[in-house]
C-alpha positions, 0 to 999 in steps of 0.5 A: 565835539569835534573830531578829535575832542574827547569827552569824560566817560561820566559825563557821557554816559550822563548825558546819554542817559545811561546812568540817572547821576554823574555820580553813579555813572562815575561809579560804573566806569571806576568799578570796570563795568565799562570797556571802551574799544575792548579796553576795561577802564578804571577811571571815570576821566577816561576820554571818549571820541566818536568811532568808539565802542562802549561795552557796558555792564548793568545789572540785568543787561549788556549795552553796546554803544557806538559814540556818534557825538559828545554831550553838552547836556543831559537833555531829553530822550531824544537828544540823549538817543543822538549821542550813540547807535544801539548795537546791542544784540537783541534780548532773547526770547520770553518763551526761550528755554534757560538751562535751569528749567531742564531742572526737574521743579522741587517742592518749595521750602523743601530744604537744602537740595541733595548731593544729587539734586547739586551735582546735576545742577553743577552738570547742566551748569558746566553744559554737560546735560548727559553728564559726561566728562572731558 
């Protein structure tokens, strides 16, 4: 892939390894969970270049890839790890602490939670520990 080539967003992201079928990796740029340079794309024919930056959603992760160079096959790791740089930020600690957890623990299968339980949920949600509004 030359300079000024581009490559179907599916095929890329098949040949990289992002997705296990082109099929699905048509799914994930057609279902916006791809942006290439901040831009959401909705087809899976949207061309990409090296320099790009892509933006893409899964289901438990961010990636951040820079395009190095287009695919010709979905090759091994190795030849799928040349295609982009991982910019990704780095996943946060195992032993951080999530909001959730400031939660006092209720007793399993101990019902609907109360107004108040859902309102505190709500506060630490919104991140307004103290409770406080605007």
């Amino acid at each position: 892939m030359t300079g000024t080539d581009r490559q179907r967003i599916d095929k890329w992201l098949f040949f990289a390894r992002v997705v296990k079928s082109r099929s699905l990796a048509a799914k994930l740029a057609s279902g916006g969970n791809v942006r290439v340079n901040k831009d959401k794309i909705d087809q899976p024919s949207h061309g990409v270049k090296p320099g790009d930056v892509l933006t893409i959603t899964l289901d438990r992760r961010i990636l951040i890839y820079k395009v190095l160079s287009g695919g010709t096959r979905r090759g091994p790791a190795e030849e799928a790890r040349a295609l982009y740089e991982d910019i990704s930020p780095p996943p946060p600690p195992k032993d951080a602490v999530s909001r959730l957890d400031m939660l006092p623990r209720r007793d399993a299968c101990s019902g609907r939670p109360t107004k108040r339980e859902r309102r505190d949920v709500d506060r630490l949600m919104k991140g307004r520990p103290d409770g406080s509004e605007d």
